[in-house]
Structures are given as structure tokens and as C-alpha cells.
C-alpha positions as CSV (number, residue, x, y, z in Angstrom):
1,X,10.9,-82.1,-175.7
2,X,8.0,-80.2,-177.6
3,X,7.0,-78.8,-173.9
4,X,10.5,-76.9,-173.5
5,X,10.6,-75.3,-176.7
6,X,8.4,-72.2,-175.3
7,X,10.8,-72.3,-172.0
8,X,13.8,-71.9,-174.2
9,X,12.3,-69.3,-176.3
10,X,11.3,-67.5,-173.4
11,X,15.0,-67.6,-171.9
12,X,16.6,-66.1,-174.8
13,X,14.0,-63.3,-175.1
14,X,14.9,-62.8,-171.7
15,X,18.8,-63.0,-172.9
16,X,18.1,-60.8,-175.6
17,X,17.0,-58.2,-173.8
18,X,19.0,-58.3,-170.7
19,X,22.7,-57.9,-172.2
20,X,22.1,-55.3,-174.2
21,X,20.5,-53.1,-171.2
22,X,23.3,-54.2,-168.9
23,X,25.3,-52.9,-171.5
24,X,23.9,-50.0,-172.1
25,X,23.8,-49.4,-168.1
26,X,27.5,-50.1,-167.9
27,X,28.2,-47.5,-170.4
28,X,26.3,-45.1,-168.4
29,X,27.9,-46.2,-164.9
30,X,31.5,-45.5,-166.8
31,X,30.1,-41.9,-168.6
32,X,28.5,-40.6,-166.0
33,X,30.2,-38.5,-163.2
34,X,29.2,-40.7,-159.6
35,X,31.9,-39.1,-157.5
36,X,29.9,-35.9,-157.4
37,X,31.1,-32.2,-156.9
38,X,34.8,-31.8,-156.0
39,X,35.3,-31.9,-152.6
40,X,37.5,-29.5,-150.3
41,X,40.1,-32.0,-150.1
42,X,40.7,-32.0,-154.0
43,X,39.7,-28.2,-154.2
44,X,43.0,-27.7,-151.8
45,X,45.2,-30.2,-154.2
46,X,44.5,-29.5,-157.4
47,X,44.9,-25.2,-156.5
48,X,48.4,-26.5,-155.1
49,X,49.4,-28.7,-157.8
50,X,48.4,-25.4,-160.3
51,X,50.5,-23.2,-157.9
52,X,53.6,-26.0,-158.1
53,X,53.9,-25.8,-161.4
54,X,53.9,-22.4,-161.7
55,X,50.3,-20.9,-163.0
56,X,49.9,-17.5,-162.7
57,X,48.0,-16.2,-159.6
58,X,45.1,-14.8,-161.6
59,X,44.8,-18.2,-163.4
60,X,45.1,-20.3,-159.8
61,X,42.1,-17.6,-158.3
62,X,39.9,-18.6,-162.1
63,X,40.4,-22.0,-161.7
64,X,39.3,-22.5,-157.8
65,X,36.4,-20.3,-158.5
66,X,35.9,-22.9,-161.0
67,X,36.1,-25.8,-158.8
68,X,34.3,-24.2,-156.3
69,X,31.1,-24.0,-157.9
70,X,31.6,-27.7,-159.0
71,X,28.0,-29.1,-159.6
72,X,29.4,-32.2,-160.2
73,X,27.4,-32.2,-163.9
74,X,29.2,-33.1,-166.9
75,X,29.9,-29.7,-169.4
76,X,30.6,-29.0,-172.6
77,X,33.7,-26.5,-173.6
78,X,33.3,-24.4,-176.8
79,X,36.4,-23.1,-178.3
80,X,37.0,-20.6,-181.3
81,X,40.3,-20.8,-182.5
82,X,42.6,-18.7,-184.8
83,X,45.7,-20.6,-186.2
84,X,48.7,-18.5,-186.0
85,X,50.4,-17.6,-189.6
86,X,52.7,-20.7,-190.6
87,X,56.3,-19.4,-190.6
88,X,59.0,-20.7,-192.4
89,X,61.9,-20.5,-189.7
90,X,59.7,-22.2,-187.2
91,X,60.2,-26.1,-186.0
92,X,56.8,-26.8,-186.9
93,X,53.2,-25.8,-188.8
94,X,51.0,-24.4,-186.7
95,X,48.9,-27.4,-187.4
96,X,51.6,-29.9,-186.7
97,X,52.1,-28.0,-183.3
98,X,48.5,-28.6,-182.3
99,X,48.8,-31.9,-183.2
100,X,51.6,-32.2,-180.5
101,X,49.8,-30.5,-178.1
102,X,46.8,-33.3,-178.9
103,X,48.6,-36.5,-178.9
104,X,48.7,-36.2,-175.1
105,X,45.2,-34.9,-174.6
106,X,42.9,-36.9,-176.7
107,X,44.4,-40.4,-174.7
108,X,43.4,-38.6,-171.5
109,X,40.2,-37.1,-172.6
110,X,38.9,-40.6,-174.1
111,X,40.2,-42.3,-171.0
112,X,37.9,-40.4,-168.9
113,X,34.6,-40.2,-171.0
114,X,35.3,-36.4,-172.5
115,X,35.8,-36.3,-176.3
116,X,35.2,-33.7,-179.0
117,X,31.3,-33.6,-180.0
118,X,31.2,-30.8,-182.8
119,X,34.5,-29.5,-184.7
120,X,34.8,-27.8,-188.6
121,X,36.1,-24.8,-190.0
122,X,34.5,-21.1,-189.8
123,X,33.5,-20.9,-192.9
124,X,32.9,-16.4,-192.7
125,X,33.7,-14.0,-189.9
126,X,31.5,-13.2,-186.9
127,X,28.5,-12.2,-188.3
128,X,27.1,-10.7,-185.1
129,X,29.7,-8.9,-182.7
130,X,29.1,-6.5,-179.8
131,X,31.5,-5.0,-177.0
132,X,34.6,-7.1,-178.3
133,X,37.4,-5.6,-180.4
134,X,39.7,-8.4,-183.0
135,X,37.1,-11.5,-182.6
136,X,35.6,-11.2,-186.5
137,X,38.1,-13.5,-187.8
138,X,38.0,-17.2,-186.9
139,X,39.7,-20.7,-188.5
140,X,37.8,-23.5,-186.3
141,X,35.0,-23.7,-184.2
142,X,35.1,-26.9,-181.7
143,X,33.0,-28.4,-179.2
144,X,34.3,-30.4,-176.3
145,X,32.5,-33.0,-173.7
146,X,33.6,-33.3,-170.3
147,X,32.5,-35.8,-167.7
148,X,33.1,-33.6,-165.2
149,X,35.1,-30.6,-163.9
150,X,37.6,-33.3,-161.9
151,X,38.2,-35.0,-165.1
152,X,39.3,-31.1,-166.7
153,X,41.6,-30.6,-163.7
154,X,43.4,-34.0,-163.9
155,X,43.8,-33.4,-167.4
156,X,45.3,-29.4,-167.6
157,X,47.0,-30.3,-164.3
158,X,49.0,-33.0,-165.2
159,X,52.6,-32.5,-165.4
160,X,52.8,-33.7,-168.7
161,X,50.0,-31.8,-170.1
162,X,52.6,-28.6,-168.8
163,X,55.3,-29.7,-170.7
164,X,53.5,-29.9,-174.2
165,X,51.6,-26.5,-173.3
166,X,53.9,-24.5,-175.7
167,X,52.8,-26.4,-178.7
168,X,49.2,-25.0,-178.0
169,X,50.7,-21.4,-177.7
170,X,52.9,-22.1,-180.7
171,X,50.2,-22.9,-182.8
172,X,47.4,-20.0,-181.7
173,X,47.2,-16.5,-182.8
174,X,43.8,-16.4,-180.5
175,X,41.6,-18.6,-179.0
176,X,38.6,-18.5,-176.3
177,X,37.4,-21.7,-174.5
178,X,34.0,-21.1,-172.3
179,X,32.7,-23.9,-170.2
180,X,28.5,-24.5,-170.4
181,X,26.6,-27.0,-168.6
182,X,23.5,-28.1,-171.2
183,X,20.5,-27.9,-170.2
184,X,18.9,-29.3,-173.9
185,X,21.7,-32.0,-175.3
186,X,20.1,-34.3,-178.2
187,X,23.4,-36.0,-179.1
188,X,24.2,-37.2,-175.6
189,X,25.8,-40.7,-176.5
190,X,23.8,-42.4,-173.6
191,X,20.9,-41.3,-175.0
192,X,21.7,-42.2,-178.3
193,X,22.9,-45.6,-177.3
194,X,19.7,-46.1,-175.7
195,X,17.6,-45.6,-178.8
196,X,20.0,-48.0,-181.3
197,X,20.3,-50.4,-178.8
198,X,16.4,-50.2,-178.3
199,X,15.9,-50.4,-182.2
200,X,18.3,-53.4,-182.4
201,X,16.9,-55.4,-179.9
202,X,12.9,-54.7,-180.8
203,X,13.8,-55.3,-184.4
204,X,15.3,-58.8,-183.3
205,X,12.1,-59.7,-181.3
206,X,9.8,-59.5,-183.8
207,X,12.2,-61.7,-186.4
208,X,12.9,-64.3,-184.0
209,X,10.9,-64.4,-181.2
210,X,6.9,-63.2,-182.7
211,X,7.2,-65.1,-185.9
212,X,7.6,-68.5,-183.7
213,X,4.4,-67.7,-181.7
């Protein structure tokens, strides 16, 4: 009996260590693009499906350049927004009308591994500004994550997402949304995992595991 006490320790070491990492690598399997770049095939459907519902041709040419030069890398979307003045005789705040325009995308973002990373209020106007007229003033700044450029297009493509688009208009005065792949991202959530998870597990070692040696 005395003989399999190390054997069992050495089991749940083994345990202790192994769920967590499959875990951890199941996570990354699920927020990681694998299907790589779009391909011609979705490149053709996605342009039609943006031309059947009525985007304008200059939008249509934007977005297939953007698809085009799919790398197949997840990207990060940063957005400056400018509420539009609330008025009385309309249906709804402007704050209340982005919160429409949300309640379909944040179950689709979070559904495919995209979700906001960085979001507050500008809290002064642009203290730096060259070559652009009417961009001092700003209410939010926020900071979207994007598995991939497939995950955007099912998202702005779908039907659904179409029909709730006036909300969005509704609640803007002006906005600018531009795409950047990081190259330096510190609050990836896969790396971040990675080092709690690491913590937890070492941390459990050495209470369980060293003190019976």
C-alpha cells in the first residue's frame, strides 16, 4: 500500500498539469483562426451577398479589396465615435439606439472569438491633428478584436445585422473604424490564460505535491 503512494502522487501531478494545458490548448484551437485566408470561393459570396442586399458599389469594391488581402491573421478594429445630439422628437436616445444596433452584434462577435478589448470616453479633443478638417471632437474611443476577417464578413453581412444598421446611423454624428493587424499585443487572452493558468497550477505543485516529498 505504502509502495503506491508515490505512483498515485505521481498520477495526479501528471493530472494536474495535463487538464489545465489541454484547456488552455482548447481555448486556443477555438480563438485562433485555422481556416486560414479567405478563399476565392468565399471572396466571390460574401462580394455577392454585399451586392444582394444592396451596398453601394464603392463599399462592395472596399470590402473585396479587403478580403483580398486576407492574411488570414486575427485584427483589431479601432473606432472613434461621436454620439449624435439626443433629440426630443426621436424614437430613441442616441445611446439606446446603439444599444439596438449591439444586441445583435455582441451575440455574434462573442460567438466567434471577437469582443471589445479597450472602450472609455474621450476625455479632451484631438490633441494632435493634421490634414483632416471636423475630427477634434470625440465622445468614445473603442477597441475591437477579431478572429479573423471571415468572422467581420459573416457578421456585417448578415441579413439581420442589415436590418438593425439604422440604429447605428441613428445614433452617430461621426465615426471612423480602421482595421490593424498587431504586431506587439500584451493583452492577447491566450497569452494571458497561459500565464494564470501556469501560476495556478505551479502554485498548486508546490502545496501538494513538494511538501509530500
Amino acid at each position: 500500500m505504502t509502495s503506491r503512494i508515490p505512483q498515485l502522487a505521481r498520477r495526479g501531478r501528471t493530472w494536474l498539469w495535463a487538464l489545465p494545458t489541454l484547456a488552455w490548448l482548447l481555448f486556443c484551437a477555438w480563438y485562433t483562426n485555422t481556416s486560414g485566408p479567405l478563399t476565392e470561393d468565399e471572396i466571390a459570396a460574401f462580394t455577392a451577398q454585399a451586392e444582394r442586399i444592396g451596398r453601394p458599389a464603392e463599399v462592395v469594391q472596399r470590402l473585396r479589396r479587403f478580403m483580398v488581402e486576407d492574411t488570414g491573421d486575427q485584427f483589431l478594429m479601432a473606432n472613434l465615435i461621436d454620439m449624435a445630439d439626443a433629440d426630443e422628437t426621436a424614437p430613441l436616445s442616441p445611446e439606446a439606439s446603439m444599444g439596438r444596433y449591439m444586441e445583435h452584434m455582441y451575440p455574434e462577435l462573442f460567438r466567434r472569438a471577437s469582443h471589445p478589448v479597450l472602450a472609455g470616453p474621450v476625455v479632451f479633443p484631438a490633441m494632435d491633428l493634421v490634414g483632416i478638417e471636423g475630427a477634434e471632437s470625440w465622445d468614445s474611443f473603442a477597441i475591437m478584436r477579431y478572429r479573423s476577417r471571415r468572422d467581420l464578413m459573416e457578421i456585417a453581412l448578415n441579413p439581420i445585422f442589415d436590418e438593425k444598421h439604422h440604429f447605428k446611423i441613428a445614433a452617430l454624428d461621426k465615426t471612423i473604424a480602421v482595421p490593424v493587424e498587431p504586431q506587439i499585443y500584451l493583452s492577447d487572452p491566450r497569452l494571458l490564460l497561459f500565464l494564470i493558468l501556469f501560476f495556478l497550477v505551479a502554485v498548486a505543485d508546490a502545496l501538494i505535491f513538494r511538501r509530500d516529498n
